[in-house]
C-alpha positions as CSV (number, residue, x, y, z in Angstrom):
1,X,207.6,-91.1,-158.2
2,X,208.0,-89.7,-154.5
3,X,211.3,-91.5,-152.6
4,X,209.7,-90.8,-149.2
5,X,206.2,-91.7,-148.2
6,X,204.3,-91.9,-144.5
7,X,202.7,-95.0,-144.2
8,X,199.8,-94.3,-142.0
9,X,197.1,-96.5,-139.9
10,X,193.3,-94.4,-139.4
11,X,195.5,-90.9,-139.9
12,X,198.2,-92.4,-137.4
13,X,201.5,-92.2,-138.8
14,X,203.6,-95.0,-138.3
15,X,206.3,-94.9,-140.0
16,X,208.1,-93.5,-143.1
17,X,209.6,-95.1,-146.2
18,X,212.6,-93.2,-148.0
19,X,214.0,-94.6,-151.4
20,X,218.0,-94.9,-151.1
21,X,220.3,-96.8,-153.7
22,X,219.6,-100.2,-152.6
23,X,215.7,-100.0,-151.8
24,X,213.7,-98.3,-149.4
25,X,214.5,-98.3,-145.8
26,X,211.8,-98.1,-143.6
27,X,212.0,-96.1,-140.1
28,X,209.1,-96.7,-137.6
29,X,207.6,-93.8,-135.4
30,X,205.4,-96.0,-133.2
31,X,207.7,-98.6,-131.0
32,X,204.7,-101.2,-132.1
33,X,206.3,-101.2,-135.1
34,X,210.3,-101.4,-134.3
35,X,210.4,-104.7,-135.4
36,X,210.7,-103.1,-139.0
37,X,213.2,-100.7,-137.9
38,X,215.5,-99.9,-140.9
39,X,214.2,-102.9,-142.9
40,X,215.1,-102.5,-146.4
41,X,212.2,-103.2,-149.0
42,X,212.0,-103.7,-152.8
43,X,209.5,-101.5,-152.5
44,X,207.7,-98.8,-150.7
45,X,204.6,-100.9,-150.9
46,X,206.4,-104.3,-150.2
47,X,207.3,-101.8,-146.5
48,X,203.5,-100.9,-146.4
49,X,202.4,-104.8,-146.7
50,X,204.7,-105.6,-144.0
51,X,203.4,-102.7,-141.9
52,X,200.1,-104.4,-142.3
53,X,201.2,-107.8,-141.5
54,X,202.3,-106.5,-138.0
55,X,199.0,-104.5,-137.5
56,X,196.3,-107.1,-139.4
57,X,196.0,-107.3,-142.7
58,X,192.2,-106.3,-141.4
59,X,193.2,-102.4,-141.4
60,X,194.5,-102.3,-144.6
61,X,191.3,-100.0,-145.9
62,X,192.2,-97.4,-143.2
63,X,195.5,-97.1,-144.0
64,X,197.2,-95.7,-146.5
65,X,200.9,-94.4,-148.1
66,X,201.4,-90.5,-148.4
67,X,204.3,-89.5,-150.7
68,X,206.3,-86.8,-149.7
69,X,207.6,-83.7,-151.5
70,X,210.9,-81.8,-151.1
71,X,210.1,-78.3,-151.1
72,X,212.6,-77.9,-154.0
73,X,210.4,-80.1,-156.1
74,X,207.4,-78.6,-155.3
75,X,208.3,-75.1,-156.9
């Protein structure tokens, strides 16, 4: 299980989820989504559903959640 993902919107990054001790705060990288700003979620998909209910629950085929991977994990 990743404890960072990029939720994205048709290849536009959006914003990124990362995992800490209490849930997963989301950080937004497109003002449209500031609202969210440092929201903390559940989970990362609970920050992705709210990402769609700002954007339209209609996009929710072109987007998508892309765990990341530290480099030391990746060895």
């Amino acid at each position: 299980m990743s404890h960072a993902y990029l939720i994205e919107i048709e290849q536009d990054t959006v914003g990124l989820v990362i995992r800490e001790a209490e849930g997963y705060r989301f950080y937004a990288t497109r003002r449209s989504f500031s609202l969210l700003e440092r929201n903390l979620f559940d989970t990362a998909s609970a920050a992705h559903h709210a990402v769609l209910g700002i954007h339209g629950p209609a996009d929710a085929s072109r987007s998508s959640m892309v765990p990341l991977h530290s480099p030391a994990a990746a060895e």
